[in-house]
N, C-alpha and C positions, 0 to 999 in steps of 0.2 A: 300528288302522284303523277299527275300529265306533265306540270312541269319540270321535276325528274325527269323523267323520262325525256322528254325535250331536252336535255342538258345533256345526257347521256346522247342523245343522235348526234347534238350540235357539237361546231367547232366553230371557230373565232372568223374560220374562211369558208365556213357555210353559208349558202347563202339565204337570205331573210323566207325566200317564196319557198324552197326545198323544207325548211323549219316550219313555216305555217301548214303546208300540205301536211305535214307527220304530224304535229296538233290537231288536225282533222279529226286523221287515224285514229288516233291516241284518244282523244274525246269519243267516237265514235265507239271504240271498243269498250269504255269504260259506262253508255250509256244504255248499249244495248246490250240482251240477251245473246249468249252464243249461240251460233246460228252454225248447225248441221252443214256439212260439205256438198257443196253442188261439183260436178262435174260440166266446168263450162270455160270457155275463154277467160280469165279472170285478166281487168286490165291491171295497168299497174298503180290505179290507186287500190283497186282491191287486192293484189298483190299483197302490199302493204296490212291491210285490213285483218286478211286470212292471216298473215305471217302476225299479228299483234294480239290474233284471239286463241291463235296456238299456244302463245305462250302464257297467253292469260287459264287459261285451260288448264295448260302441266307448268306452273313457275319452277318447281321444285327440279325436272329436269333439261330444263330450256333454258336458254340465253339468247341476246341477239346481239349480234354487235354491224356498225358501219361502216364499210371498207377506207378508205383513206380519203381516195377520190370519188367524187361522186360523176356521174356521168355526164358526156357533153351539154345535156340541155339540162343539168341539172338534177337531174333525177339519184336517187339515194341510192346505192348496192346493197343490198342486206344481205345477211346471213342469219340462219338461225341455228343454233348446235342441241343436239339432245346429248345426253350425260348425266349420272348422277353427280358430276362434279361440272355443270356447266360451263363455269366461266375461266376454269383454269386449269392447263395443263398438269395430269396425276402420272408417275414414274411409273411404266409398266403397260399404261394402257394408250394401247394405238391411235393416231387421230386419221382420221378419215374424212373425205369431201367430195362430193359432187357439184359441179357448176354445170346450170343448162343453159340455154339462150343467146349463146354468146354470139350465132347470127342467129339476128333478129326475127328473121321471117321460118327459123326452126324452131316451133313452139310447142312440141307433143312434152321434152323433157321440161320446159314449166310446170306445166300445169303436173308430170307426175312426182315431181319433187314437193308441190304444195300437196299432191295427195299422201305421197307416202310421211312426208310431216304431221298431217293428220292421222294417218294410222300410227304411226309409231305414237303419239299421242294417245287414243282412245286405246290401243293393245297393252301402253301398260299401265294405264287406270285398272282394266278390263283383267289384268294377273298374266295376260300369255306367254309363259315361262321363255320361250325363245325370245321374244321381244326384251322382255326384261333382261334378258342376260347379255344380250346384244348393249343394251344402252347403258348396262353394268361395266362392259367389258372395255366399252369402244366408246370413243369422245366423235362424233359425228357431226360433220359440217353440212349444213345443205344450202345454197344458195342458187335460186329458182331464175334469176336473170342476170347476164353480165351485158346484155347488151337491151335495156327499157328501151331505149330510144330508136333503134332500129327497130323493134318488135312495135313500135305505134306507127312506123312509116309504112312496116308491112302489114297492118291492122289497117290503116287509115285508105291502104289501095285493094282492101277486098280479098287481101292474102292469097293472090293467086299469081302471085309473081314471082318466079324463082330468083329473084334477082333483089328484087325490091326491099329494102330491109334487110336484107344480109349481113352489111358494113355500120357502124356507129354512124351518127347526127355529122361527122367530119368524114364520112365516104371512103372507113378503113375498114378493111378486112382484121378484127381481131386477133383471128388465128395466121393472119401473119406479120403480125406486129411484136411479138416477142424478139430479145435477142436472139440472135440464131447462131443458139451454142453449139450444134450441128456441126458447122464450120470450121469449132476450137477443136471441138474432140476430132471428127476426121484426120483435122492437120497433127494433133497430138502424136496420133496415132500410125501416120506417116514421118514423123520426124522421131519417131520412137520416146517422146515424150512422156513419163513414167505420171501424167495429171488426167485422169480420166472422170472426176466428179466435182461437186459445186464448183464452177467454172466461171462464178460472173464475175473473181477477179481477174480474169483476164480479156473479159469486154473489152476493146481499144476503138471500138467505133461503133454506131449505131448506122443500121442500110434508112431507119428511116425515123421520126420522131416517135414516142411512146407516146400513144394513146393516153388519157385520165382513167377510161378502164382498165386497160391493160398495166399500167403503175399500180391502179389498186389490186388487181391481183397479183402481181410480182411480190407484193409488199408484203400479203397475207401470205405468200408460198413461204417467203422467206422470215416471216413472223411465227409459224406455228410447224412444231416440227412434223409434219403429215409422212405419214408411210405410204398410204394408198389413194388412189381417187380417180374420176373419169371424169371428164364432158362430154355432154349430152346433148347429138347434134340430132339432124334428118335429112332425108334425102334417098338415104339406101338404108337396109341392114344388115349388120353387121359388126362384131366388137374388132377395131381398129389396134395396133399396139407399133411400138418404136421399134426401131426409127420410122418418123414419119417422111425422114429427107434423104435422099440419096447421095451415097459416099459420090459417085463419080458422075453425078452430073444426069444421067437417065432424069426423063421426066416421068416414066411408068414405066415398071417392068422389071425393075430392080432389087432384089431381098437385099433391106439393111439391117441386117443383121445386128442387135447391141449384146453387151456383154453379158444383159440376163434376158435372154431368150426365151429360154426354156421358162421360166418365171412368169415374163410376156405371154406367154400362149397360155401357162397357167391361168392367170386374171382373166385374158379373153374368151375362154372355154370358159371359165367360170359363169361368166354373164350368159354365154350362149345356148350352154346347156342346159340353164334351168329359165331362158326364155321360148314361149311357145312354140315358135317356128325359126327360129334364127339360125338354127344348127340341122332344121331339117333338110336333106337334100333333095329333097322329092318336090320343094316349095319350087315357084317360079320366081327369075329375076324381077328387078323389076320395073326395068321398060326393055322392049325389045333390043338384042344386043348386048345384054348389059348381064356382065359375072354374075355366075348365082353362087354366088358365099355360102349357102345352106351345103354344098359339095365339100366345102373347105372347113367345114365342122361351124360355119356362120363367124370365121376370123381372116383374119388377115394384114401383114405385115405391113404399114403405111404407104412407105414409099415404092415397094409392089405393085399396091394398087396407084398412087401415083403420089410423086411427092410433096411435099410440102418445107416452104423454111420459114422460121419465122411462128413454130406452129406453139402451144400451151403444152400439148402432153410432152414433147422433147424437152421442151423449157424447165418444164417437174423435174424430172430426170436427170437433167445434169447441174440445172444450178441447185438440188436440195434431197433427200433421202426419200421424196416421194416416186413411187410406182404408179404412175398415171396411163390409162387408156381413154380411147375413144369410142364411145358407144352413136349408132347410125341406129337411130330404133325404129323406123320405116321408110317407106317408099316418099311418102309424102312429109313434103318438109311443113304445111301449114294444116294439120290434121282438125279434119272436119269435126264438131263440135261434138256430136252424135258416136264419134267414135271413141272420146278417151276412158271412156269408162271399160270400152273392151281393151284398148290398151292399156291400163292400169293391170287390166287381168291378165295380161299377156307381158307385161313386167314385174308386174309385181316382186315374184319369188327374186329374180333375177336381179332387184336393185339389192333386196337383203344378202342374196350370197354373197355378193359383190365385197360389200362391206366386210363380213364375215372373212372375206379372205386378207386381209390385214394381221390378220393374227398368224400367218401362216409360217415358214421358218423359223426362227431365233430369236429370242428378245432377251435383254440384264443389263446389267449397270457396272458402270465402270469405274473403277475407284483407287487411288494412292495405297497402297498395300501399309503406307507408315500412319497418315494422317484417317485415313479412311474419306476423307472428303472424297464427291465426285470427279471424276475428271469431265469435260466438256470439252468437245473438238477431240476425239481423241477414236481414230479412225479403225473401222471394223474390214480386213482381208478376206477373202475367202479362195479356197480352192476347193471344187469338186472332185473327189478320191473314189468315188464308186466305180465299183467294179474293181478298185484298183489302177484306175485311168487317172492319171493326174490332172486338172483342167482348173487353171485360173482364171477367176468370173473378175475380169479385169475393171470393176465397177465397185469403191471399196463406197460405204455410208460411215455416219458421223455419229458419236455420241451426240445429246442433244445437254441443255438447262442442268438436268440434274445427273448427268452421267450415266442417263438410258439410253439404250440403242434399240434399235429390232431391223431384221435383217429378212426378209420374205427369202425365199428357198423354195423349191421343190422336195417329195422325197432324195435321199439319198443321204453318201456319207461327205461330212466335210472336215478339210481342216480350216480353225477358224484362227485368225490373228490379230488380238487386238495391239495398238502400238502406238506410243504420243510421243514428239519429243520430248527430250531429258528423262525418260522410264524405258525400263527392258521392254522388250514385248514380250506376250504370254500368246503360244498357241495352244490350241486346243482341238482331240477328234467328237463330233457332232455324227449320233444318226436323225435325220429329220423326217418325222413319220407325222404326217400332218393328218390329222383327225376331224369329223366333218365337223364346222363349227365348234371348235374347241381352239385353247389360246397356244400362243407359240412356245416351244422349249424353251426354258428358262437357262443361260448361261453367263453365269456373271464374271468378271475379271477384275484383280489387284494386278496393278503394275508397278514395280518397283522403280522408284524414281533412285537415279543414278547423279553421277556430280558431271554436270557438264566443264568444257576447258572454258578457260577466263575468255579467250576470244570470241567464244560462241555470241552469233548474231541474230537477238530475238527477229529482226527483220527478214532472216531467210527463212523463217514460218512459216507457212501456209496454214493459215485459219478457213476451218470451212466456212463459206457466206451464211448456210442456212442457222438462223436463228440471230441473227447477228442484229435482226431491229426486235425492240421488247415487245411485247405483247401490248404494254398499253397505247403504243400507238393505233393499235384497235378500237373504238370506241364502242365498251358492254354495256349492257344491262339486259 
């Protein structure tokens, strides 16, 4: 069993000390009893520990798998999924991911991602009908640290550094080490270019080298078709949403408004309102001077507050069909030991809606009207019609593997258009009446494939990037 498992973490360019630490692990959980959850700093070899007894705990609805790269000093990226279909993508049902840690020295979303992995664990031993239907509905990603390394240099100086641990073991800022697609779409957008999503074929240059973090999670964005997801930083609070960068150069002060706005403030309310004070506006900022966002319903549009390039949640957004925000869940970036147990309770409800809104607008399958096979890449329009107001959400998403799509929406009326080349397009009217935790309207599409002319140039395609690496460059179990 451990050496499984060992086989499963390892890779040919793993290196021998990363492999021996996880045999620890791996021996360690198999030796001892499960051990009850502590609310405390968990480092990263217990990281490891707690994420290998969860799944020893619920096999049946856990998986874990390896990110590609392992982190500068070596250190492993895990992930762990719940699902009653763990380790592989099911047609219909949404995938969902949170990443915390990604600076090092913001540690409250570790430690509540290792909690809420344990809850969702023991709730549905324990029958708790929402839990369970949550992990029925939704394939659920959770991955407690993207940045180990910086989280041990901010550990090792007493974590009272706002500065210290921030950036990886190579002194980058992860959240601006993405491509900055920011730049494609704006320019699109001024040159009247009709390309407004998965964009990383148009990368022509990088501002600066990719991280080994930041490649493994480009790899996972663009390995698994996610609809929804946050990172989970500290410092303020407040749920953040796109754009994070400013069209015209502002460093603060600027609404960058993207194509799903209204959708945006969806997901952020979401989180805000059903966290204890984040949407209060009666709370205090919090350091003198400083926005009180509790005024602003506890959101706020990125680059408003001030911009970023370079950043993970814009990167979601345009190079793949994910809906990504930013969650700021305190004051304090390195929260005191003594407190996560009240902030568990003061996130809690608020990590689960979060999730739960993935299901929200549109979801079906796309399919040859002759063959019936799936179609894949085969791109979802939409316009908002309510009221009778015409309005094109100029951001279209991709069928994914099997000819699923889902398409998050607000209330209202839409017309929806699905369209591949070489087949008609089929439109369709949509009312989108989203129900609390309940799954999105079902609307599926046959497209009639037509004869294309003899010149036709498969190379003037555009293939969307998302999904474009298989899955098993993941390494499960």
């Amino acid at each position: 069993m451990i050496n499984k498992r060992i086989q499963m973490f390892g890779s040919p360019a793993a290196s021998v000390w990363a492999l021996l630490w996880l045999a620890v692990f791996a021996i360690n959980a198999n030796s001892s009893e499960l051990k009850e959850f502590q609310f405390k700093h968990h480092n990263n070899e217990e990281i490891y520990d707690a994420i290998l007894q969860i799944r020893e705990k619920c096999p049946s609805i856990t998986s874990l798998y390896r990110l590609s790269e392992d982190s500068v000093e070596g250190r492993p990226l895990l992930v762990v999924v719940f699902s009653i279909h763990p380790t592989y993508h099911k047609p219909m049902d949404p995938e969902f991911k949170y990443i915390a840690n990604m600076h090092g020295n913001e540690v409250l979303g570790r430690e509540l991602l290792l909690k809420l992995a344990d809850y969702f664990c023991d709730e549905f031993i324990a029958g708790n009908e929402e839990i369970v239907k949550l992990i029925t509905k939704t394939r659920i990603h959770l991955m407690p640290t993207m940045n180990p390394d910086g989280w041990q240099r901010s550990t090792d100086d007493g974590g009272s550094n706002y500065l210290i641990g921030r950036d990886n073991a190579e002194g980058v800022d992860l959240n601006r080490n993405f491509p900055d697609l920011d730049r494609i779409v704006f320019d699109n957008e001024a040159y009247y270019k009709d390309i407004n999503n998965h964009l990383m074929q148009m990368v022509d240059h990088l501002d600066q080298p990719v991280q080994p973090e930041t490649k493994a999670v480009m790899q996972m964005i663009m390995s698994i078709p996610f609809v929804a997801s946050a990172n989970l930083h500290g410092g303020d609070l407040v749920a953040n949403y796109p754009y994070d960068a400013s069209r015209y150069g502002n460093v603060q002060g600027e609404y960058a408004t993207s194509p799903d706005d209204e959708t945006f403030k969806w997901l952020a309310l979401s989180y805000s309102n059903y966290h204890a004070d984040m949407a209060n506006p009666n709370r205090m900022p919090c350091r003198g001077g400083d926005k009180n966002f509790g005024k602003e319903g506890g959101i706020t549009n990125g680059a408003k507050w001030y911009s970023v390039r370079g950043g993970m949640q814009d990167f979601n957004y345009l190079s793949s069909n994910d809906f990504e925000i930013t969650l700021e869940l305190g004051c304090d970036k390195y929260t005191k030991e003594n407190e996560l147990e009240k902030e568990w309770n003061r996130n809690k409800d608020a990590l689960i809606n979060l999730i739960w809104q993935s299901h929200i607008g549109i979801k079906g399958i796309i399919k040859d009207a002759v063959t019936l096979k799936p179609l894949v890449n085969a791109f979802i329009k939409v316009v908002n019609v309510t009221n009778g107001q015409l309005s094109p959400i100029l951001h279209d998403v991709t069928s994914v593997q099997d000819g699923d799509y889902y398409r998050l929406l607000t209330n209202g009326d839409y017309h929806v258009t699905a369209s591949m080349d070489g087949y008609l397009s089929s439109t369709k009217l949509v009312t989108v009446e989203n129900k609390h935790h309940n799954e999105a309207k079902v609307m599926n599409f046959t497209l009639q494939p037509i004869i294309l002319p003899s010149n036709y140039s498969k190379k003037r395609k555009r293939f969307a990037y998302s999904n474009s690496i298989t899955a098993d460059k993941l390494q499960m179990f």
